[in-house]
C-alpha positions in Angstrom: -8.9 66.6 -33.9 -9.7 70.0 -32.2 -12.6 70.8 -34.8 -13.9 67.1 -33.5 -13.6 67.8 -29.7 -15.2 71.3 -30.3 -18.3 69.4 -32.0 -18.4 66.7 -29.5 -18.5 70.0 -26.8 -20.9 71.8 -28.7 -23.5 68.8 -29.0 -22.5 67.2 -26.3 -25.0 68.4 -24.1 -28.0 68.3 -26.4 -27.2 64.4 -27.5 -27.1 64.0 -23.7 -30.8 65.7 -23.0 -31.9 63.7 -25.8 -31.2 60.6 -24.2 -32.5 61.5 -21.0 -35.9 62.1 -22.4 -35.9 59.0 -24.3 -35.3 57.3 -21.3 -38.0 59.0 -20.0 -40.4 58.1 -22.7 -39.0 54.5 -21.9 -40.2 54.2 -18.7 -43.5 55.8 -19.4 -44.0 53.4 -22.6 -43.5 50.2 -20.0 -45.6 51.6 -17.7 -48.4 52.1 -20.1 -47.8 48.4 -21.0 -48.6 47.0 -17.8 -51.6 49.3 -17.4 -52.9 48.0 -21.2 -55.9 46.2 -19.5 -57.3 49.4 -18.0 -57.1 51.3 -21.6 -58.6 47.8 -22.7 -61.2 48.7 -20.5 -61.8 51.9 -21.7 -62.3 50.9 -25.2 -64.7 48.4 -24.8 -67.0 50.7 -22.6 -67.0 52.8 -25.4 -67.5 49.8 -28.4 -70.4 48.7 -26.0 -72.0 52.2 -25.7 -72.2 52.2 -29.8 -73.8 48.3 -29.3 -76.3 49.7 -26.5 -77.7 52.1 -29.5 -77.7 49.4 -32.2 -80.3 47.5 -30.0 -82.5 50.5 -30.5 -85.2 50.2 -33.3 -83.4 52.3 -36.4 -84.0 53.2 -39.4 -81.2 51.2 -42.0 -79.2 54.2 -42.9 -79.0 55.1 -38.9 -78.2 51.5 -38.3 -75.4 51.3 -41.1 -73.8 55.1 -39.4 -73.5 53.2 -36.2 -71.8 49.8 -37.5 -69.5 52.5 -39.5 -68.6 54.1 -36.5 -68.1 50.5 -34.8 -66.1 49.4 -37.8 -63.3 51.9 -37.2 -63.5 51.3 -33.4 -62.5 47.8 -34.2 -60.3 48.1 -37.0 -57.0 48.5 -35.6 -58.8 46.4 -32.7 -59.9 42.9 -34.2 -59.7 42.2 -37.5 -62.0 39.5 -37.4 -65.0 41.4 -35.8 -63.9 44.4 -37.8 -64.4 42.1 -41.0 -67.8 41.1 -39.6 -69.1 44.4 -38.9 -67.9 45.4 -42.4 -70.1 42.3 -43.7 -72.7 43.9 -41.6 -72.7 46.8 -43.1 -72.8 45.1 -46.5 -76.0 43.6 -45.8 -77.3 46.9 -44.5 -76.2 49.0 -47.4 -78.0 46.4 -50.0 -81.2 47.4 -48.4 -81.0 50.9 -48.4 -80.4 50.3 -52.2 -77.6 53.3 -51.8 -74.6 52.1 -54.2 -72.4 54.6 -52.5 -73.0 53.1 -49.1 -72.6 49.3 -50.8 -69.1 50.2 -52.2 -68.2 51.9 -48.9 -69.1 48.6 -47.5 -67.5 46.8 -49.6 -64.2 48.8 -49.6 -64.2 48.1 -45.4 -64.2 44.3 -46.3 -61.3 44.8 -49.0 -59.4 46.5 -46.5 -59.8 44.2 -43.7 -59.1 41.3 -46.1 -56.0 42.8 -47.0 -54.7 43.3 -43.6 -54.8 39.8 -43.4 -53.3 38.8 -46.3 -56.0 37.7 -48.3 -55.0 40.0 -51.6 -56.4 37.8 -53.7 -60.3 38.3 -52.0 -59.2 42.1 -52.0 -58.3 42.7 -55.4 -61.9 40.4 -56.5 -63.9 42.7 -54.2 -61.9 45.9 -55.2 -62.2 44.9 -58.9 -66.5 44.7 -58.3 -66.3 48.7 -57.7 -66.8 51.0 -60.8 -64.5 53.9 -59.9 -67.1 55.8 -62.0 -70.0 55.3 -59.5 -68.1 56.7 -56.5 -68.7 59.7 -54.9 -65.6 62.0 -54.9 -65.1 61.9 -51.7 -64.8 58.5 -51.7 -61.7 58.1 -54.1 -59.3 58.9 -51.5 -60.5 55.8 -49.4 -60.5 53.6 -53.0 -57.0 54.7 -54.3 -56.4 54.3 -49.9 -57.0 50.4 -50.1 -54.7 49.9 -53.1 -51.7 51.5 -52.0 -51.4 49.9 -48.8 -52.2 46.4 -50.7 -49.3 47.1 -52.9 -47.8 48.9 -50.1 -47.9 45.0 -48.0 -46.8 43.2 -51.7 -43.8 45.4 -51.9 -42.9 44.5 -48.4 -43.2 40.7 -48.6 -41.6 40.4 -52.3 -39.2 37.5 -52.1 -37.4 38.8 -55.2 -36.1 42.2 -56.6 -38.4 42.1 -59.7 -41.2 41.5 -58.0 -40.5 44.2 -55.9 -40.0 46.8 -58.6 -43.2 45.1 -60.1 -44.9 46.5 -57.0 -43.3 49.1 -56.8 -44.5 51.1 -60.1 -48.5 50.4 -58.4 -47.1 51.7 -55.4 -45.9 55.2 -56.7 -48.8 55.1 -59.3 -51.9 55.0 -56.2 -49.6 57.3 -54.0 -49.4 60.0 -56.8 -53.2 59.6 -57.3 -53.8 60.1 -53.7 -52.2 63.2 -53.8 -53.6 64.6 -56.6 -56.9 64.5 -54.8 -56.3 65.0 -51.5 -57.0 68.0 -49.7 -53.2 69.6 -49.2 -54.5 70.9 -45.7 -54.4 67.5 -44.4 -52.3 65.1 -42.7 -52.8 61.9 -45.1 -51.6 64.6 -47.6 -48.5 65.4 -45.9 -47.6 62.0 -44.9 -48.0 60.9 -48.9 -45.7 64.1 -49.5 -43.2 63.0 -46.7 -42.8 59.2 -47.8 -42.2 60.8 -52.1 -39.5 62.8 -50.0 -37.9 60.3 -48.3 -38.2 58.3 -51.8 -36.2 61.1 -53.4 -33.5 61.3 -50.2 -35.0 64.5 -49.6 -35.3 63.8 -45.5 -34.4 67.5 -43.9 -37.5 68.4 -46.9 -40.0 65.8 -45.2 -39.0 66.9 -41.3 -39.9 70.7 -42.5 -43.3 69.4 -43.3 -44.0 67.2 -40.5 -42.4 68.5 -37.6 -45.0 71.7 -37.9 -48.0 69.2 -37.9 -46.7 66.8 -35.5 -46.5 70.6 -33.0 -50.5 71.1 -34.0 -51.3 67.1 -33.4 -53.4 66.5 -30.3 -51.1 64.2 -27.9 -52.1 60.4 -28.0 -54.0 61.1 -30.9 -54.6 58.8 -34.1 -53.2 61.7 -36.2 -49.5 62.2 -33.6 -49.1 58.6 -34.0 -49.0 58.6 -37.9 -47.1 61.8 -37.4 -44.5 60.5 -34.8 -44.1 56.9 -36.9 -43.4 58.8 -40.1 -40.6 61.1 -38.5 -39.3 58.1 -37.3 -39.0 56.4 -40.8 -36.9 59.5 -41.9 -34.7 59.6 -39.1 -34.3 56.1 -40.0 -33.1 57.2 -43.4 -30.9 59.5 -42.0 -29.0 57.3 -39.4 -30.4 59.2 -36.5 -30.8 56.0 -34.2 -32.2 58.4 -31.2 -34.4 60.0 -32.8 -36.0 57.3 -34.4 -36.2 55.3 -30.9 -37.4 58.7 -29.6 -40.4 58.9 -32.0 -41.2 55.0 -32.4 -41.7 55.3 -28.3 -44.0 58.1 -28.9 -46.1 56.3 -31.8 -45.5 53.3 -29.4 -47.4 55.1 -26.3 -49.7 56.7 -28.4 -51.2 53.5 -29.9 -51.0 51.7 -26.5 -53.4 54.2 -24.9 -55.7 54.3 -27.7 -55.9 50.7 -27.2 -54.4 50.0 -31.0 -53.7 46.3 -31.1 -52.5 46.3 -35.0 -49.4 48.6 -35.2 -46.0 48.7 -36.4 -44.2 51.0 -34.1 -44.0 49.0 -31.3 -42.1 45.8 -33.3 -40.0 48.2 -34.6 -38.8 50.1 -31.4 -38.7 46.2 -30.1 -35.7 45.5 -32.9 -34.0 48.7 -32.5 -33.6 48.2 -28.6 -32.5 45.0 -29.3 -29.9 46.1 -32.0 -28.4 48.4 -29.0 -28.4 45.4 -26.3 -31.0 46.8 -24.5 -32.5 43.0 -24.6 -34.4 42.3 -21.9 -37.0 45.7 -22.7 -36.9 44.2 -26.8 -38.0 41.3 -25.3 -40.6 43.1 -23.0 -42.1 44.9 -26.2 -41.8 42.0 -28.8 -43.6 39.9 -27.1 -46.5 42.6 -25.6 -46.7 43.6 -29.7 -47.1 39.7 -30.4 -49.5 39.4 -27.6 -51.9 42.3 -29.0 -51.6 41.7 -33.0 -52.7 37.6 -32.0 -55.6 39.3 -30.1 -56.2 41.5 -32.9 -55.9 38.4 -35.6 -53.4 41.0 -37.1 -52.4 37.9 -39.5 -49.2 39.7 -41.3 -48.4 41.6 -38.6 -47.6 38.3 -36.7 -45.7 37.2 -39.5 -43.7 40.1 -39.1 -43.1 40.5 -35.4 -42.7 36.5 -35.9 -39.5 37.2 -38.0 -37.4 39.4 -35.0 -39.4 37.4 -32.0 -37.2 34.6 -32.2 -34.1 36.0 -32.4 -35.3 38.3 -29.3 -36.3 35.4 -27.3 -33.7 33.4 -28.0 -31.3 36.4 -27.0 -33.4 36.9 -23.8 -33.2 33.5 -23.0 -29.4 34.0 -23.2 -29.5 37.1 -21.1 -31.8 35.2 -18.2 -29.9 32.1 -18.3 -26.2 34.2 -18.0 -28.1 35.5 -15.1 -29.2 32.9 -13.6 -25.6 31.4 -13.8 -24.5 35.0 -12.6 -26.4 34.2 -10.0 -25.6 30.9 -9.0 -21.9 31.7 -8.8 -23.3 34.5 -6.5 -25.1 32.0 -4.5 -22.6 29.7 -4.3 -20.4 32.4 -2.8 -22.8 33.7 -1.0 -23.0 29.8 0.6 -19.1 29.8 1.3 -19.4 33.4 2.6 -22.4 32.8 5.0 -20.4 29.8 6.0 -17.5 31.5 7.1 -19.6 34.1 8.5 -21.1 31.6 10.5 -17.7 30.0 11.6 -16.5 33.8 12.5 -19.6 34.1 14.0 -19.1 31.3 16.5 -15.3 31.9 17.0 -16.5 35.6 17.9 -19.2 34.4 20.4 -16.6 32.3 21.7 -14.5 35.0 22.3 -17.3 37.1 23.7 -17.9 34.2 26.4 -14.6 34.2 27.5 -14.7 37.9 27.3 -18.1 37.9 29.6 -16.5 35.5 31.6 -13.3 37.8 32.0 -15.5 40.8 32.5 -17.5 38.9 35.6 -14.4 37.9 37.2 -13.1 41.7 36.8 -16.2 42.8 38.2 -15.9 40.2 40.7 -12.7 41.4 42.0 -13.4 44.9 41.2 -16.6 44.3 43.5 -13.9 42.8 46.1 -11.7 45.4 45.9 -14.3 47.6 46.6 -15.6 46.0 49.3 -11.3 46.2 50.5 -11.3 50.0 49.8 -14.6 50.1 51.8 -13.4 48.7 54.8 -9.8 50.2 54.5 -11.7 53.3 54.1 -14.1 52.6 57.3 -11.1 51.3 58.7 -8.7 54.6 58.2 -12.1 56.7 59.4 -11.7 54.5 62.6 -8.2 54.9 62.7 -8.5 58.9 62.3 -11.1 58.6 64.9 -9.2 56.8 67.4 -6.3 58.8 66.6 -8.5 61.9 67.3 -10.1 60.1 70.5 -6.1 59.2 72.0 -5.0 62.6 70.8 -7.4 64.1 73.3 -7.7 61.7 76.1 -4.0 61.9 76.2 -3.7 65.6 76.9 -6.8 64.9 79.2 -5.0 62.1 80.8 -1.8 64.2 81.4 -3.5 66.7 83.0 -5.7 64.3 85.4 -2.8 62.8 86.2 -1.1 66.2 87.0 -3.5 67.5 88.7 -3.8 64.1 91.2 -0.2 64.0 91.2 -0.5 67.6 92.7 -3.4 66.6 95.3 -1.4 63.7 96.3 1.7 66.3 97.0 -0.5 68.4 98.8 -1.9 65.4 100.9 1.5 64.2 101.9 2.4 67.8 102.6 -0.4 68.2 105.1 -0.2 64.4 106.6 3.1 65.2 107.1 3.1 68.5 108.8 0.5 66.6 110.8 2.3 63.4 111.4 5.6 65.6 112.1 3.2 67.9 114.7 2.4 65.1 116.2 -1.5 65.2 115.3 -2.2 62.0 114.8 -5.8 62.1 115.4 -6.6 64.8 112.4 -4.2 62.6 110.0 -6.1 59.5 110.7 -9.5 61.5 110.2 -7.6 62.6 106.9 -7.6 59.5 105.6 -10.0 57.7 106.8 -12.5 60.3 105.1 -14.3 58.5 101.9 -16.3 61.4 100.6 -12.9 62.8 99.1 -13.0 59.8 96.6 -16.4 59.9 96.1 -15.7 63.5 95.1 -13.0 63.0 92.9 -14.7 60.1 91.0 -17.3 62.5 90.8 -15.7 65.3 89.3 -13.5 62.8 87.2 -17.1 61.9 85.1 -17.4 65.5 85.0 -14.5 65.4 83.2 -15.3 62.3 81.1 -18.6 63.9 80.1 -17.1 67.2 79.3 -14.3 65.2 77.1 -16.7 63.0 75.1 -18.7 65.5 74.0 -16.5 67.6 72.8 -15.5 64.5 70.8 -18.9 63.7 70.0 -21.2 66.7 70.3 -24.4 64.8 68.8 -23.9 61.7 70.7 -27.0 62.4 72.7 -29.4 62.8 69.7 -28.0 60.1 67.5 -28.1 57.7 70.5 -32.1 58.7 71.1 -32.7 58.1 67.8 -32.2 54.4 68.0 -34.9 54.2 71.1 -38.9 54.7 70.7 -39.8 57.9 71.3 -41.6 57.4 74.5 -37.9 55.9 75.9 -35.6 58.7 74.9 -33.0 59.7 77.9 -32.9 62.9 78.4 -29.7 64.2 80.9 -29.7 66.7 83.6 -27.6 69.0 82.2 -26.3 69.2 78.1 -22.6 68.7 79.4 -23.3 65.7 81.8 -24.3 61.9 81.0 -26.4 59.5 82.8 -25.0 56.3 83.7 -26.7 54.4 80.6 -24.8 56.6 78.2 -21.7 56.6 79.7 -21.8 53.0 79.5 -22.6 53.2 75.5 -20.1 56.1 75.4 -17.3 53.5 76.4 -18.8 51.1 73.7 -18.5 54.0 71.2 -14.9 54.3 72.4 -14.5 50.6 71.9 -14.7 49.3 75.1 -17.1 46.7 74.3 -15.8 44.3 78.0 -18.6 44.6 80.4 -16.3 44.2 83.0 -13.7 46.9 82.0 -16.6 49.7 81.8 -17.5 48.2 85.6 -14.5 48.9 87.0 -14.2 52.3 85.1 -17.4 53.5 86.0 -17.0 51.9 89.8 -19.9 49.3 89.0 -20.4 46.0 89.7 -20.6 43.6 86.0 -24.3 42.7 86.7 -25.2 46.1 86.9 -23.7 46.7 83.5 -25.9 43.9 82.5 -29.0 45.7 83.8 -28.7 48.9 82.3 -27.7 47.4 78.8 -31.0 45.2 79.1 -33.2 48.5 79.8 -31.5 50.3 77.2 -31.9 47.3 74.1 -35.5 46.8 75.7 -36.4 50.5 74.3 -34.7 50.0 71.0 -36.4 51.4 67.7 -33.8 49.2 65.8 -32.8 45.9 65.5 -30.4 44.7 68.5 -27.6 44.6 65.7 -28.0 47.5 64.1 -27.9 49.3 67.2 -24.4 47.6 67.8 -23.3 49.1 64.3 -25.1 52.4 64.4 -23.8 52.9 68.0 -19.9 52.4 66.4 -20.9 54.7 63.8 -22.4 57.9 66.0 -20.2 61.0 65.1 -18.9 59.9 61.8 
């Protein structure tokens, strides 16, 4: 157990990167599928800048170069113009009389023939070449054709015999290939690699290709051989990451070449699928069937044809568990939404009676405000008047004092008069009316001096309430004119016309005259003068 958890420790981390950048090679593999039309694109402009030439007068071994160079444009393309091109060619060759260039021909229509399952055509064509008349360098593409013939017979043998049948061709062309191929290249290696895996001898065949696969340019024809055959051996040796990592690489590769015959793709497709990642086995079964139809790759769609049902059906599953999924969702969604709604209402509701609560607060919070207001004016008033009585009754006190004295010294001296028999200057005494007049006198004196002490800026608050032009102005700071003492007893709350006549010794209608001049100059309305006049010294 310990020697387990170490391993699973140890490796841990490096099993976990590995998955991470298959992932990665995921995502970028699906995004190259949905951006197939633009590499589409890009292979056509350059199929159609090989046509542009062929338009061009030639000369026929010119002419047969350029359908050559076509040909293997298209033949991992479209078999069927592939095939045609390769007829071309055919014709071409015949006329330049070059038997080389008429069995190179001819082995392009073989192989096209036997991508498409026509063996029998293949082997007939195959069987018109003399080996002898072939120029070395074209053995590799003859002994080529037959393996993968007997390579595609091997694969589709219904029985074990006819498998082993097969398989004897098989090893016979792969040893001949590799007796004549150059060791320093890749078709070399990759023959070396697949006797390998034959023998079991896998860590052998990632030695040799690992190396190459560094060298291979990215995207390349030759990285996408490379990358399919290491994922054949890690295949063989159980290693289901790898091989999903380097059937996405082959995968991308071919998909940005714009290969529409391949094998990695399918394969990567089952595998997926195999690990219940259905819905991308779907995505790339049916993108692989999609581009081997276009390409007419006939046994290729037999092929994918064998997994794609199994996929689909499995997909189908998948969307329709989904879509149930999803009903359930949106059936509780529906119940949900519906009691959202009903809370909704009941909370709105609330929030009425809640607004409704809140404006009657506010309503009687406004009330009690206004109540605060006036208890507040009201206790101003009160301090005011208390202040007012607190100093007209000491100013009382001592008027009345002081005529209480004046009337004791009167008596005194009618008295002494009266007693000295002077009856004359005691009825001169009193009969004299400038000593009232004087004491009323100096009792406004008195008033003045008393009310503004109380209310210093009565004067200027009071002018500020005429026009400009009709502002009083008194004799002296200390002393007021008859129209302000009038609206100095309003201020005092004396509001009775008649009361402030007999105060200030007037009669009522000349009360009435002097408040008529005085709300004839007004700056102000006649009210707001009533309330601004109650308000002067607060």
């Amino acid at each position: 157990m310990k020697i387990i958890i170490n391993f699973v420790i140890l490796f841990l981390p490096v099993i976990s990167n590995s998955q991470r950048l298959t992932d990665s090679l995921l995502i970028v593999l699906d995004k190259a599928i949905n951006e197939r039309p633009i590499y589409k694109e890009i292979k056509n402009r350059e199929m159609d800048s090989i046509n542009n030439v062929l338009h061009q007068n030639l000369d026929k071994k010119k002419e047969y170069s350029l359908y050559n160079q076509l040909f293997d444009a298209y033949k991992h393309y479209n078999l069927d113009s592939a095939l045609w091109i390769a007829k071309k060619e055919m014709a071409i060759s015949r006329e330049t009389k070059e038997l080389q260039l008429v069995y190179a021909s001819k082995m392009n229509v073989a192989e096209m023939l036997g991508k498409m399952g026509m063996y029998k055509e293949t082997f007939d064509i195959m069987g018109q070449i003399n080996k002898k008349d072939l120029a070395i360098n074209q053995w590799g593409y003859y002994y080529h054709i037959y393996h993968s013939i007997y390579s595609l017979l091997y694969q589709n043998a219904l029985s074990q015999e006819e498998k082993n049948y097969y398989k004897t061709f098989l090893f016979q062309y792969k040893d001949s290939l590799i007796q004549i191929l150059n060791p320093q290249l890749p078709s070399y290696k990759f023959l070396v690699c697949n006797k390998l895996i034959d023998l079991g001898k896998y860590n052998q065949a990632l030695n040799l290709l690992h190396p190459i696969y560094i060298e291979s340019k990215e995207n390349s024809a030759e990285a996408s051989a490379i990358a399919y055959n290491l994922a054949e051996v890690y295949e063989k040796k159980g290693d289901s990451e790898n091989q999903k990592k380097y059937l996405a690489i082959a995968s991308l590769s071919d998909i940005k070449r714009a290969v529409k015959s391949y094998i990695a793709l399918r394969k990567l497709a089952v595998l997926l699928y195999r690990e219940g990642n259905v819905e991308r086995a779907y995505t790339y079964i049916k993108c692989a069937m999609e581009d081997a139809t276009f390409a007419k790759a006939r046994f290729r769609m037999i092929e994918i044809s064998e997994a794609l049902p199994i996929i689909v059906a499995s997909y189908n599953k998948e969307i329709k568990e989904e879509k149930d999924t999803l009903a359930k969702y949106l059936i509780l969604i529906s119940l949900l939404s519906l009691i959202l709604i009903e809370s909704i209402f009941i909370i709105y509701k609330q929030l009425q009676k809640n607004t409704k609560a809140e404006r009657l607060v506010k309503f009687e919070n406004e009330e009690l405000t206004k109540i605060n207001e006036e208890l507040k004016n009201l206790n101003i008033t009160l301090s005011d008047s208390d202040r007012v009585k607190e100093t007209y009754i000491g100013y009382v006190f001592d008027l009345c004092s002081s005529y209480i004295n004046k009337l004791e010294v009167f008596r005194v001296e009618t008295h002494k008069q009266l007693k000295s028999k002077q009856i004359n200057e005691a009825i001169k005494a009193t009969s004299n009316t400038g000593l009232v007049t004087h004491e009323l006198k100096e009792f406004f004196l008195n008033f003045d001096a008393v009310f503004l002490q109380l209310y210093p800026n009565f004067i200027d608050e009071f002018n500020s309430l005429l026009r400009k032009e009709e502002r009083i102005t008194s004799k002296t700071e200390d002393i007021l004119t008859p129209e302000l003492r009038i609206f100095a007893l309003s201020r005092l709350g004396i509001s009775d016309s008649s009361k402030i006549a007999n105060f200030l010794h007037f009669s009522p209608q000349t009360v009435y005259n002097y408040k008529l001049k005085i709300k004839n100059k007004l700056s102000v309305t006649k009210e707001e003068f009533s309330n601004k006049i109650k308000r002067i010294g607060r």
